[in-house]
Gaussian input, Z-matrix of N, CA and C with variables (Angstrom, degrees):
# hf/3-21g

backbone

0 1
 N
 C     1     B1
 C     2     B2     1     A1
 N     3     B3     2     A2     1     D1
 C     4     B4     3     A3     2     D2
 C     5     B5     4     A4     3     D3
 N     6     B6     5     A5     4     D4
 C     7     B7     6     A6     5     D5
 C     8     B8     7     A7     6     D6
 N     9     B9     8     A8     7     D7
 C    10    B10     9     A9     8     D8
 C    11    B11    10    A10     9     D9
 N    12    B12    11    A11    10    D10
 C    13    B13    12    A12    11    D11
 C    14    B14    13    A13    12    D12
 N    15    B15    14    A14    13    D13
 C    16    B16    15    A15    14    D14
 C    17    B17    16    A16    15    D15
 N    18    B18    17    A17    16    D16
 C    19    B19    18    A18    17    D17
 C    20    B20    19    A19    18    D18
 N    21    B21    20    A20    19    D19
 C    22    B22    21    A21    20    D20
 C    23    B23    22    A22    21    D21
 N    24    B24    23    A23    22    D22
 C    25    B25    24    A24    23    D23
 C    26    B26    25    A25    24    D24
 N    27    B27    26    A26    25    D25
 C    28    B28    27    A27    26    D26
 C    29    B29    28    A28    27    D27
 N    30    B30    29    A29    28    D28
 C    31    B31    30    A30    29    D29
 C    32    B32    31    A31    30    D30
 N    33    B33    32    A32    31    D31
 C    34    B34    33    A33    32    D32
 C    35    B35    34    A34    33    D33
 N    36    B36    35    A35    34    D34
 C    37    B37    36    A36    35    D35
 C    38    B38    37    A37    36    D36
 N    39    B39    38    A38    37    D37
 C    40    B40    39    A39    38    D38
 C    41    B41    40    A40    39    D39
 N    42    B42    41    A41    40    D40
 C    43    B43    42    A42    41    D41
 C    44    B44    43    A43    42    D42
 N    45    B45    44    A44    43    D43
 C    46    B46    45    A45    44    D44
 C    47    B47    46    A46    45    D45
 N    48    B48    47    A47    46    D46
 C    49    B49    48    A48    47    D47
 C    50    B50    49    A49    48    D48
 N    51    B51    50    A50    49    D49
 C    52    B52    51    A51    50    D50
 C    53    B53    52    A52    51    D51
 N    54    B54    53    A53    52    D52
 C    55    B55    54    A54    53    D53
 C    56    B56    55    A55    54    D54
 N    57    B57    56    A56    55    D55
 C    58    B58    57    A57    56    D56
 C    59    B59    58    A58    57    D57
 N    60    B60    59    A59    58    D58
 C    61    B61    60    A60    59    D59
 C    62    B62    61    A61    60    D60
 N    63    B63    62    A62    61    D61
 C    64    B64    63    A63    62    D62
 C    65    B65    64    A64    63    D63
 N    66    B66    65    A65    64    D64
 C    67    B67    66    A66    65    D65
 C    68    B68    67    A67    66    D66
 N    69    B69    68    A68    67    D67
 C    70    B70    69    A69    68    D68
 C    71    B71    70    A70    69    D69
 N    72    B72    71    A71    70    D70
 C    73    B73    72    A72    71    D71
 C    74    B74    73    A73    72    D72
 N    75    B75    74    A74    73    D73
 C    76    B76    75    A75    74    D74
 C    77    B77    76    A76    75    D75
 N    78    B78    77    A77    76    D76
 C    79    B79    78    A78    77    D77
 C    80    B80    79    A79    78    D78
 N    81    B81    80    A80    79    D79
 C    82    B82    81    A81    80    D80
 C    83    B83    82    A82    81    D81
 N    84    B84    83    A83    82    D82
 C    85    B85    84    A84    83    D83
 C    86    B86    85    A85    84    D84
 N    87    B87    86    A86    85    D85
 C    88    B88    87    A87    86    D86
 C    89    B89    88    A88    87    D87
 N    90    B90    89    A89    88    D88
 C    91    B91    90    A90    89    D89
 C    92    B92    91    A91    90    D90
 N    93    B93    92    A92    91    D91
 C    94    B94    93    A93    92    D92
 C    95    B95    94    A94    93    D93
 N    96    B96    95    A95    94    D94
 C    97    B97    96    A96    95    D95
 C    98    B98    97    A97    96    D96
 N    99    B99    98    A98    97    D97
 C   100   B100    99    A99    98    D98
 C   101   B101   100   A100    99    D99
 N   102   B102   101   A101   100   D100
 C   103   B103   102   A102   101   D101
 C   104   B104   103   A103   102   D102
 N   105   B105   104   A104   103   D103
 C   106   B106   105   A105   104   D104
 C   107   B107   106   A106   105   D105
 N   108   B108   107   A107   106   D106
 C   109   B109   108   A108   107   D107
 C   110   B110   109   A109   108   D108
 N   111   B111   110   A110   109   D109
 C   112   B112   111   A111   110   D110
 C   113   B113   112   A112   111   D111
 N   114   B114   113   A113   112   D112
 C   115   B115   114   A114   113   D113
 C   116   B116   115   A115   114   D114
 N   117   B117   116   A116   115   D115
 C   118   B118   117   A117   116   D116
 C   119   B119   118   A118   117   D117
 N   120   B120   119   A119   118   D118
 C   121   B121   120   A120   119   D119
 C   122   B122   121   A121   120   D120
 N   123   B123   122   A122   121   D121
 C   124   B124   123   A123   122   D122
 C   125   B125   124   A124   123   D123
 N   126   B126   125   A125   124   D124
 C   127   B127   126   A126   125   D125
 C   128   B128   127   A127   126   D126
 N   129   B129   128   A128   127   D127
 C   130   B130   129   A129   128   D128
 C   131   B131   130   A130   129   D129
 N   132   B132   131   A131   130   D130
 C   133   B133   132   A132   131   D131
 C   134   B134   133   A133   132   D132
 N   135   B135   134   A134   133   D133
 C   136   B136   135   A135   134   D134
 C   137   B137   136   A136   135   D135
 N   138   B138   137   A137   136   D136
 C   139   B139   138   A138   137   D137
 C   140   B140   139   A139   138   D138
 N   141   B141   140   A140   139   D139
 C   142   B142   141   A141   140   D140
 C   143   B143   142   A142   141   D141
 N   144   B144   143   A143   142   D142
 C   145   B145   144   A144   143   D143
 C   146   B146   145   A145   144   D144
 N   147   B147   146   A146   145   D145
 C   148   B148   147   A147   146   D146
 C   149   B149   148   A148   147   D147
 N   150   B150   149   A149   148   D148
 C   151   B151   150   A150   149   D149
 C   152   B152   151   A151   150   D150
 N   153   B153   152   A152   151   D151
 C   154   B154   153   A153   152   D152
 C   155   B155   154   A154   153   D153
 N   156   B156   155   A155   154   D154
 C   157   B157   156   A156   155   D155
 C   158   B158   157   A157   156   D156
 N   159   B159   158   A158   157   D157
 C   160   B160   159   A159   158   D158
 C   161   B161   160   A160   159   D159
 N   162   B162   161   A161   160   D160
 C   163   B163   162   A162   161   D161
 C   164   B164   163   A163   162   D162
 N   165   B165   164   A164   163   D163
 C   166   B166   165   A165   164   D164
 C   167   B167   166   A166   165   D165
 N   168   B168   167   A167   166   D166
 C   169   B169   168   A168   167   D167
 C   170   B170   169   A169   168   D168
 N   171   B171   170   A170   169   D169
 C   172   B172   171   A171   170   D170
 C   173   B173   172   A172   171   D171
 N   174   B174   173   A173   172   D172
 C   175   B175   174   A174   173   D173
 C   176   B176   175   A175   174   D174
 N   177   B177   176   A176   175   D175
 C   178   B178   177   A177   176   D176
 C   179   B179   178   A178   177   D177
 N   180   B180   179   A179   178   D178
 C   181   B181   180   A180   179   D179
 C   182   B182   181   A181   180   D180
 N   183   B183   182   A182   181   D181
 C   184   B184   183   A183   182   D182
 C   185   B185   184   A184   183   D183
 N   186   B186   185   A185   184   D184
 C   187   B187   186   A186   185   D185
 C   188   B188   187   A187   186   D186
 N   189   B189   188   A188   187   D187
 C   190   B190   189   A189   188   D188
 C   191   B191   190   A190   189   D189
 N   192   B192   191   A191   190   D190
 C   193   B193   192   A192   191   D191
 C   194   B194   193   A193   192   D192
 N   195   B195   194   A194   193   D193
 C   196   B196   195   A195   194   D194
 C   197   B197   196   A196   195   D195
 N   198   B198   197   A197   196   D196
 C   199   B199   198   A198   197   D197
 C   200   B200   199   A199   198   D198
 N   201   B201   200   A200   199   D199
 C   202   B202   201   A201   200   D200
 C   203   B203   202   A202   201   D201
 N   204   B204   203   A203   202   D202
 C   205   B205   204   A204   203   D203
 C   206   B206   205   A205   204   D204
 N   207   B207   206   A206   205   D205
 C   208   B208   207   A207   206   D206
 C   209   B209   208   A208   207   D207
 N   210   B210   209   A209   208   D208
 C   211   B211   210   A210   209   D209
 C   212   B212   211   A211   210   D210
 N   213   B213   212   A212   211   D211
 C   214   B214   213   A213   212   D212
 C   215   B215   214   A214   213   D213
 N   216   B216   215   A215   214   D214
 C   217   B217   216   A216   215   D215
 C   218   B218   217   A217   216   D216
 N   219   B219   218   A218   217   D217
 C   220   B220   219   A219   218   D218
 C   221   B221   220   A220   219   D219
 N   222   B222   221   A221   220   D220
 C   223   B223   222   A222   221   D221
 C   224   B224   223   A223   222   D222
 N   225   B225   224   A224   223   D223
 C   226   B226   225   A225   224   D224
 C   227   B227   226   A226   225   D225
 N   228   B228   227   A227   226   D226
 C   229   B229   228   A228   227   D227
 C   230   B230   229   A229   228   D228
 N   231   B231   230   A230   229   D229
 C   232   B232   231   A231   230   D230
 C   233   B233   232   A232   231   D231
 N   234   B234   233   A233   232   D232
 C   235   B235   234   A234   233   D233
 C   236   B236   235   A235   234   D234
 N   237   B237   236   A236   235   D235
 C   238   B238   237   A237   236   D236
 C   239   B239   238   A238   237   D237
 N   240   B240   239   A239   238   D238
 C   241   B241   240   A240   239   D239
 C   242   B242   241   A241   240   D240
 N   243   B243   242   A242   241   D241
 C   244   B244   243   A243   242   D242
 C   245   B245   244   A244   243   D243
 N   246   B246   245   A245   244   D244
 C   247   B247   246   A246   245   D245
 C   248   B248   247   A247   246   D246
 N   249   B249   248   A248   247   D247
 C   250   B250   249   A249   248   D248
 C   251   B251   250   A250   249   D249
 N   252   B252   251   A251   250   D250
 C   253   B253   252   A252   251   D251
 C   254   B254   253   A253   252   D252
 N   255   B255   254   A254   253   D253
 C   256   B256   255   A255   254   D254
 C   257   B257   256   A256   255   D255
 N   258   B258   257   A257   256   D256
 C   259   B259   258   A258   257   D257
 C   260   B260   259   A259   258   D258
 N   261   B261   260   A260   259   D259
 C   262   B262   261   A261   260   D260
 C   263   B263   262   A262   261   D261
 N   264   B264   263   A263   262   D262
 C   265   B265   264   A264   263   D263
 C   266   B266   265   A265   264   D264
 N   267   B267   266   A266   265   D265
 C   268   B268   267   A267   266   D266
 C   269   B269   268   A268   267   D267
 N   270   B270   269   A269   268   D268
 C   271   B271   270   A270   269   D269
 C   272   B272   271   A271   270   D270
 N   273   B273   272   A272   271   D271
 C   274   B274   273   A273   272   D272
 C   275   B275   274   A274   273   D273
 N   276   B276   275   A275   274   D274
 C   277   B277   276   A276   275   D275
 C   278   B278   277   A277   276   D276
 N   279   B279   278   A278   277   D277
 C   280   B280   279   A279   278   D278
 C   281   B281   280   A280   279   D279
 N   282   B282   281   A281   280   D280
 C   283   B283   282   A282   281   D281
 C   284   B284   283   A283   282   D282
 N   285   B285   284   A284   283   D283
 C   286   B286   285   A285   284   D284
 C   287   B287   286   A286   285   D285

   B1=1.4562
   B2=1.5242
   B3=1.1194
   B4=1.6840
   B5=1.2803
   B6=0.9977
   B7=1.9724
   B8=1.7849
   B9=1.2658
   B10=1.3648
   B11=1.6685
   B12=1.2527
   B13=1.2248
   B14=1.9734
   B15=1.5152
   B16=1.1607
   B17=1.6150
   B18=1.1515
   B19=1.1088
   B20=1.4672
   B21=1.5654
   B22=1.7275
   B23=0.8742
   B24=1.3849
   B25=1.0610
   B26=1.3776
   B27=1.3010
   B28=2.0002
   B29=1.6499
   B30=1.3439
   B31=1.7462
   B32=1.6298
   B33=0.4794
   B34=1.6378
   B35=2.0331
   B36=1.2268
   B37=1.5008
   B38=1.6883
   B39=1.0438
   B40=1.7413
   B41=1.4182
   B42=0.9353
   B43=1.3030
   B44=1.5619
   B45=1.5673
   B46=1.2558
   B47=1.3765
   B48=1.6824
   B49=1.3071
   B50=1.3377
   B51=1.3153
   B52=1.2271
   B53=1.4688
   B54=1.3794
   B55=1.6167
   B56=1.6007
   B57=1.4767
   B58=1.9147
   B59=1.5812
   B60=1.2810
   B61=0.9581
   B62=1.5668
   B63=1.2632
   B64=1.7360
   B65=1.5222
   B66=1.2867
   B67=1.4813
   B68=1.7138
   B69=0.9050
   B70=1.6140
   B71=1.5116
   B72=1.2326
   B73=1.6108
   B74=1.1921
   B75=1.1174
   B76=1.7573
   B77=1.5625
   B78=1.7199
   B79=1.2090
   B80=1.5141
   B81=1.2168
   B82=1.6319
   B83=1.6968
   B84=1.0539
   B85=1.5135
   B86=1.8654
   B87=1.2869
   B88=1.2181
   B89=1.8747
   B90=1.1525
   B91=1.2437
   B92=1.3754
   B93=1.0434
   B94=1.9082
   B95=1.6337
   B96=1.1071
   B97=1.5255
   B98=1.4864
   B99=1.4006
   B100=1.2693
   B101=1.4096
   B102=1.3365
   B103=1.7191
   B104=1.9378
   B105=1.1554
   B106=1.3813
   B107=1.4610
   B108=0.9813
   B109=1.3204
   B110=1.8885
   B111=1.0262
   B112=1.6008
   B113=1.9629
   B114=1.6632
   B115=1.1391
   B116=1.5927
   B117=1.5786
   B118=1.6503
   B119=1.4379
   B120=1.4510
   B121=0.9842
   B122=1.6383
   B123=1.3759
   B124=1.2019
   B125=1.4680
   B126=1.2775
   B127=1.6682
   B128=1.8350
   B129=1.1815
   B130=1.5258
   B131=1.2459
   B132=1.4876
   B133=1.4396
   B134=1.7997
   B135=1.4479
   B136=1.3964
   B137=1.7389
   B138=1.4605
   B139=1.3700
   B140=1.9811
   B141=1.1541
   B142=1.7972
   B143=1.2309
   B144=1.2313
   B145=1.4478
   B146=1.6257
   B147=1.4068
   B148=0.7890
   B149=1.3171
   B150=1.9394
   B151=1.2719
   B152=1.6191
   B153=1.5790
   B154=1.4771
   B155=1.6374
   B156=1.5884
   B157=1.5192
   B158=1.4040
   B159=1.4573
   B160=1.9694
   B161=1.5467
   B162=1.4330
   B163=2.3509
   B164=1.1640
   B165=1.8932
   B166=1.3443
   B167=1.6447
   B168=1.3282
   B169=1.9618
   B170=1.4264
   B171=1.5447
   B172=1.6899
   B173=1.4264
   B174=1.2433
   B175=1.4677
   B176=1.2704
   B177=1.6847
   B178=1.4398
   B179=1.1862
   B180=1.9196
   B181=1.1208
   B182=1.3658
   B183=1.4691
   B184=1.4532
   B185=1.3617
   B186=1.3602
   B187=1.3414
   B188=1.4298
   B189=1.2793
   B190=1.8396
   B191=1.4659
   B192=1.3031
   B193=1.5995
   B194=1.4983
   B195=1.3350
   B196=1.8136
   B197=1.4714
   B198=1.1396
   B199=1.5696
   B200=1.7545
   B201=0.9791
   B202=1.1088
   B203=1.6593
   B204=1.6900
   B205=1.5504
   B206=1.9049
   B207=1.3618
   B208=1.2973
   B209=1.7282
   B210=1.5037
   B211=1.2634
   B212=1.5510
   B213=1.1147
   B214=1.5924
   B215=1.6741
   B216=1.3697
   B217=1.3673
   B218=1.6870
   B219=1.1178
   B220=1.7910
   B221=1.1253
   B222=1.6854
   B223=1.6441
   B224=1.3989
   B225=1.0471
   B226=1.2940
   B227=1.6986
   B228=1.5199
   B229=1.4401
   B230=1.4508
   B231=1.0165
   B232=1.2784
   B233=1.9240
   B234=1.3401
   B235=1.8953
   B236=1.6738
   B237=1.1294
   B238=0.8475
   B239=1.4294
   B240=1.7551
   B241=1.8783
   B242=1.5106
   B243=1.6965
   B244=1.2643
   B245=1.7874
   B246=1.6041
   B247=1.2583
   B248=1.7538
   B249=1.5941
   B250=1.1625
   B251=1.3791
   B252=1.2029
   B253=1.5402
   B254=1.4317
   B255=1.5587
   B256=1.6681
   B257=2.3414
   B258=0.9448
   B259=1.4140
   B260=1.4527
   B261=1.2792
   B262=1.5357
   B263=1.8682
   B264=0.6666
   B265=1.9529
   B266=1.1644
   B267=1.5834
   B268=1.7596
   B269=1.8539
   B270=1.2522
   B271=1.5996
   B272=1.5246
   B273=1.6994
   B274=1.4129
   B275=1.6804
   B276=1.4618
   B277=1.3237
   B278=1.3747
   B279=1.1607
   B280=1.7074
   B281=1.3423
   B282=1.3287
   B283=1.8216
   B284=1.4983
   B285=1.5238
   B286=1.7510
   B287=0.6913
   A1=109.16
   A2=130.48
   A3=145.84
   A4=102.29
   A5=98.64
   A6=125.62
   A7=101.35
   A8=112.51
   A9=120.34
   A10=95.84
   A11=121.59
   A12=111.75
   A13=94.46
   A14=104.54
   A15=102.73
   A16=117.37
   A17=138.53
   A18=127.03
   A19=92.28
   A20=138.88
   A21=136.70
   A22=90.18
   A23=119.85
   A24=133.47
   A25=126.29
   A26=136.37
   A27=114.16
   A28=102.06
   A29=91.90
   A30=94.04
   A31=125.29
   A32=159.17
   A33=166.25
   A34=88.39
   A35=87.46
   A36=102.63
   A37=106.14
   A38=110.48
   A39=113.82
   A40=138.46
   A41=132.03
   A42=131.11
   A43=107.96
   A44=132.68
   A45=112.44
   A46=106.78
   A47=141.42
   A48=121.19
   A49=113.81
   A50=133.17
   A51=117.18
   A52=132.45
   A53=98.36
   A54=113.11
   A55=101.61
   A56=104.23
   A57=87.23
   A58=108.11
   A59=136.06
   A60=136.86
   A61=105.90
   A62=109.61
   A63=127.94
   A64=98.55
   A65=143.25
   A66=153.74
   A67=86.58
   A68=139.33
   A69=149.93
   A70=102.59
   A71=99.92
   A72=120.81
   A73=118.99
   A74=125.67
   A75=134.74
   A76=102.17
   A77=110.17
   A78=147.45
   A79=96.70
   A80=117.76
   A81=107.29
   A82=99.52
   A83=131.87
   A84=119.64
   A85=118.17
   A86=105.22
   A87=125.13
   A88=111.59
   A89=124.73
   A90=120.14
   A91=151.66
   A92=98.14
   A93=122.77
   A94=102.76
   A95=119.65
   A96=115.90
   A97=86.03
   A98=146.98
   A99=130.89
   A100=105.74
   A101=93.47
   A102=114.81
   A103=101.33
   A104=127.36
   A105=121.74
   A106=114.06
   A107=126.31
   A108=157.45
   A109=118.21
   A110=129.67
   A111=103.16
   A112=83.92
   A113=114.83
   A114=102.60
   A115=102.07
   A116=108.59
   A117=112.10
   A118=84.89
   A119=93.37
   A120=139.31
   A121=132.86
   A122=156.25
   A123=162.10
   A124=98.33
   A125=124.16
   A126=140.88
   A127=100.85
   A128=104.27
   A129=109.65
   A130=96.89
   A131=110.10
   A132=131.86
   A133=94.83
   A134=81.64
   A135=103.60
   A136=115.80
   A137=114.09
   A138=128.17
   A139=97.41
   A140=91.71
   A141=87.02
   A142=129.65
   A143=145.72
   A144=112.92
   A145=114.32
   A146=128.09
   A147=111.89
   A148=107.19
   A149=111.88
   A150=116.72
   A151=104.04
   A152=121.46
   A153=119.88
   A154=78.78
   A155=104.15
   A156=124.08
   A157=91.22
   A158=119.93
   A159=114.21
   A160=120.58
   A161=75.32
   A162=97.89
   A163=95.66
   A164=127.74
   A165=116.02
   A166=108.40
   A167=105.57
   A168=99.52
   A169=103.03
   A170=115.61
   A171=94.86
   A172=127.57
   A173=106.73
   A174=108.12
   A175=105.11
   A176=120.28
   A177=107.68
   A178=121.19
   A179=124.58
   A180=123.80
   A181=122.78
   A182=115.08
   A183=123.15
   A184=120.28
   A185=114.85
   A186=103.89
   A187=125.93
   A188=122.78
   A189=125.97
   A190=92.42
   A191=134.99
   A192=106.32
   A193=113.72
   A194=98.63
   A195=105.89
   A196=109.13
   A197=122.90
   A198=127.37
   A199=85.89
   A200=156.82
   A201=148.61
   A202=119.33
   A203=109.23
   A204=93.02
   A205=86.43
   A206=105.36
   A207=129.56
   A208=110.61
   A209=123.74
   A210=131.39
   A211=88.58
   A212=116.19
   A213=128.93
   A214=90.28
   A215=128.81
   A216=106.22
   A217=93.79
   A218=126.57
   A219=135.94
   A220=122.52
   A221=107.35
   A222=118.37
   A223=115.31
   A224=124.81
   A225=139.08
   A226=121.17
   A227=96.72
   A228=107.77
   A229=111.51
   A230=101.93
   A231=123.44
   A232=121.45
   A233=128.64
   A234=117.36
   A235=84.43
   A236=133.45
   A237=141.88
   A238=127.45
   A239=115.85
   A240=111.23
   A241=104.27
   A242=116.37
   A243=116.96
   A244=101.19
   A245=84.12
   A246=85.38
   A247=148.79
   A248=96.12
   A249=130.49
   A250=113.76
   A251=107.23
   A252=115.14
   A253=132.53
   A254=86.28
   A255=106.87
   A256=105.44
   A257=109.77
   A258=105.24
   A259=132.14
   A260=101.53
   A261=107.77
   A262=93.94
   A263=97.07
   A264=100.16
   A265=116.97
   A266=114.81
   A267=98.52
   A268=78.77
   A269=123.46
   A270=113.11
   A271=96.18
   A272=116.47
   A273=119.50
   A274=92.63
   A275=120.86
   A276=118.03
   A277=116.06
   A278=101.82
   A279=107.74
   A280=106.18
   A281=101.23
   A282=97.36
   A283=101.37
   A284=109.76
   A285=93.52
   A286=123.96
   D1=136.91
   D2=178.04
   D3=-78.19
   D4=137.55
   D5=-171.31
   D6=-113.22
   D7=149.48
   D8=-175.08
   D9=-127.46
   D10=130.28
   D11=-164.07
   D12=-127.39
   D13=144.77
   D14=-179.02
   D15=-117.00
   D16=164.10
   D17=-162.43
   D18=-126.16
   D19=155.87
   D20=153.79
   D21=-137.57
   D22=148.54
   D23=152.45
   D24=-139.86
   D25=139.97
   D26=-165.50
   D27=-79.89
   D28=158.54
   D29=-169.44
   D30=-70.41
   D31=112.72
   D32=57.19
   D33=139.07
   D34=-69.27
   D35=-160.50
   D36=-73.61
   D37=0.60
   D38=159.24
   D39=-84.21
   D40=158.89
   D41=-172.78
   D42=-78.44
   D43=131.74
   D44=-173.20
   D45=-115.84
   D46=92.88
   D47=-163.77
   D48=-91.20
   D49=-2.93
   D50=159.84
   D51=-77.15
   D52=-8.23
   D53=178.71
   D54=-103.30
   D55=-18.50
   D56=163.69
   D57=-79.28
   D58=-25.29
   D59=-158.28
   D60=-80.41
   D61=-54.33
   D62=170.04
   D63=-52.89
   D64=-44.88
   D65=-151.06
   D66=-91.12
   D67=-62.05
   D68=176.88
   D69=-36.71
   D70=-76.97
   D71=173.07
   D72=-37.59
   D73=-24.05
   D74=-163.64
   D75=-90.04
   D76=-44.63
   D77=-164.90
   D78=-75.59
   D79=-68.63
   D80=-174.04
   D81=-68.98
   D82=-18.56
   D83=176.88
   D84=-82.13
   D85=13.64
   D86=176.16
   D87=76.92
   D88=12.89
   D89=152.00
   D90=-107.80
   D91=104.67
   D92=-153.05
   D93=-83.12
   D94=9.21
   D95=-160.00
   D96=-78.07
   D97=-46.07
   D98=-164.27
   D99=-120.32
   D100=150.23
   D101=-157.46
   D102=-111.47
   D103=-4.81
   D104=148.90
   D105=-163.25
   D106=142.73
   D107=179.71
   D108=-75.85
   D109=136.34
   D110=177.25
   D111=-153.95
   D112=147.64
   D113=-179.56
   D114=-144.46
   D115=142.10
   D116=-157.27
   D117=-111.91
   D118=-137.03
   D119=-149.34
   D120=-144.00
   D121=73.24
   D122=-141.66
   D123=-114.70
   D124=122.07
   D125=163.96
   D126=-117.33
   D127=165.04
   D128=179.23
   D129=-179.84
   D130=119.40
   D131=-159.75
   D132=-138.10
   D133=118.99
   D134=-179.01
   D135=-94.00
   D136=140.36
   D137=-139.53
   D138=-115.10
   D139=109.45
   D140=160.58
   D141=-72.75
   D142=86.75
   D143=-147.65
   D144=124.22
   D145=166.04
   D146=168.05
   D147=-106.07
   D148=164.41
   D149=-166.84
   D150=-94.04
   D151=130.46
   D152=-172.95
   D153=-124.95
   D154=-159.39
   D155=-163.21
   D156=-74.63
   D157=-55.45
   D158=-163.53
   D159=-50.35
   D160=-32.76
   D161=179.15
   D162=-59.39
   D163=-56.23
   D164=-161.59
   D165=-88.56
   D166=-13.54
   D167=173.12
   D168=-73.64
   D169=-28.91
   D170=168.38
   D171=-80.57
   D172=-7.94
   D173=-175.78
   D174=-79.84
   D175=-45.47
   D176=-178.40
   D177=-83.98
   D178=22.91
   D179=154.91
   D180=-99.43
   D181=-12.31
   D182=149.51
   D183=-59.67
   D184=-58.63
   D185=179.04
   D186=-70.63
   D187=-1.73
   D188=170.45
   D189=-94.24
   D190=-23.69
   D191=-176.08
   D192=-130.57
   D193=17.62
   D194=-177.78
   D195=-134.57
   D196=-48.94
   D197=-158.61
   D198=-112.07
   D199=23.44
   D200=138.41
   D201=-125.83
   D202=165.66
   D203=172.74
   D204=-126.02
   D205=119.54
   D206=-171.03
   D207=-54.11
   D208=-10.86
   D209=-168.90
   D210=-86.23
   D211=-55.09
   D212=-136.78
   D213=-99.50
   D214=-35.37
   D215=-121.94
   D216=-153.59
   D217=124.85
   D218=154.47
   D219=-91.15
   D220=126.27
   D221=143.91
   D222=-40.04
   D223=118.35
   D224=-165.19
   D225=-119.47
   D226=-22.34
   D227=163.73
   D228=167.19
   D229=145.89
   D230=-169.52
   D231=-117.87
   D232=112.24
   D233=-139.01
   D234=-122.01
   D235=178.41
   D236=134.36
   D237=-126.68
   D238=108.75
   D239=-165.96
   D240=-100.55
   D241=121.73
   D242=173.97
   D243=-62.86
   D244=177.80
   D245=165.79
   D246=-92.40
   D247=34.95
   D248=165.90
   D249=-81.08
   D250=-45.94
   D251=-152.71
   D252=114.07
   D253=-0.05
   D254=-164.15
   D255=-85.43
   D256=124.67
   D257=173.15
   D258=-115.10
   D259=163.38
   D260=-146.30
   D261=-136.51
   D262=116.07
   D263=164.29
   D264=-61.67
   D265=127.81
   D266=-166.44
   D267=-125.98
   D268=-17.46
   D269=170.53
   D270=-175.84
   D271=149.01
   D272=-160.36
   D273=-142.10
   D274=160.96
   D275=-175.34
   D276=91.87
   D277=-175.33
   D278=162.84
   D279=-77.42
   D280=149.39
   D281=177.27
   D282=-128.66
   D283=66.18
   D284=175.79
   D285=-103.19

């Protein structure tokens, strides 16, 4: 069965403290290779059926008014994984 996978992430211009905290953490454990940290959000909603356009116009109306909070936070991408494992971009970016 094909999985629809959602991405959140909080928006750019916010403060992110769990990704300073993880980013800190990395730092006192002696790895400096990355200079910021940012931490979302992963949903994956599994599909009865196969996924056409209506499947994914509902999905990206779930994820703007259910799986995200639109103040804080962007859809950031939206995947679609057969049931291979194989993936497919079903929408990328912000999707507001």
């Amino acid at each position: 069965m094909p999985k629809i996978v959602v991405d959140v992430m909080p928006k750019a211009e916010l403060l992110d403290p769990q990704g300073k905290a993880v980013a800190g953490a990395l730092s006192r454990l002696g790895n400096d290779t990355f200079s910021d940290v940012r931490v979302g959000k992963r949903f994956e909603l599994t599909v009865d059926g196969p996924v056409d356009e209506t499947v994914l116009a509902s999905v990206r109306e779930i994820a703007d008014e259910l799986l995200s909070n639109s103040v804080i936070e962007d859809v950031v991408g939206i995947t679609v994984v057969d049931g291979n494992g194989a993936h497919s971009a079903a929408a990328s970016g912000a999707l507001a």
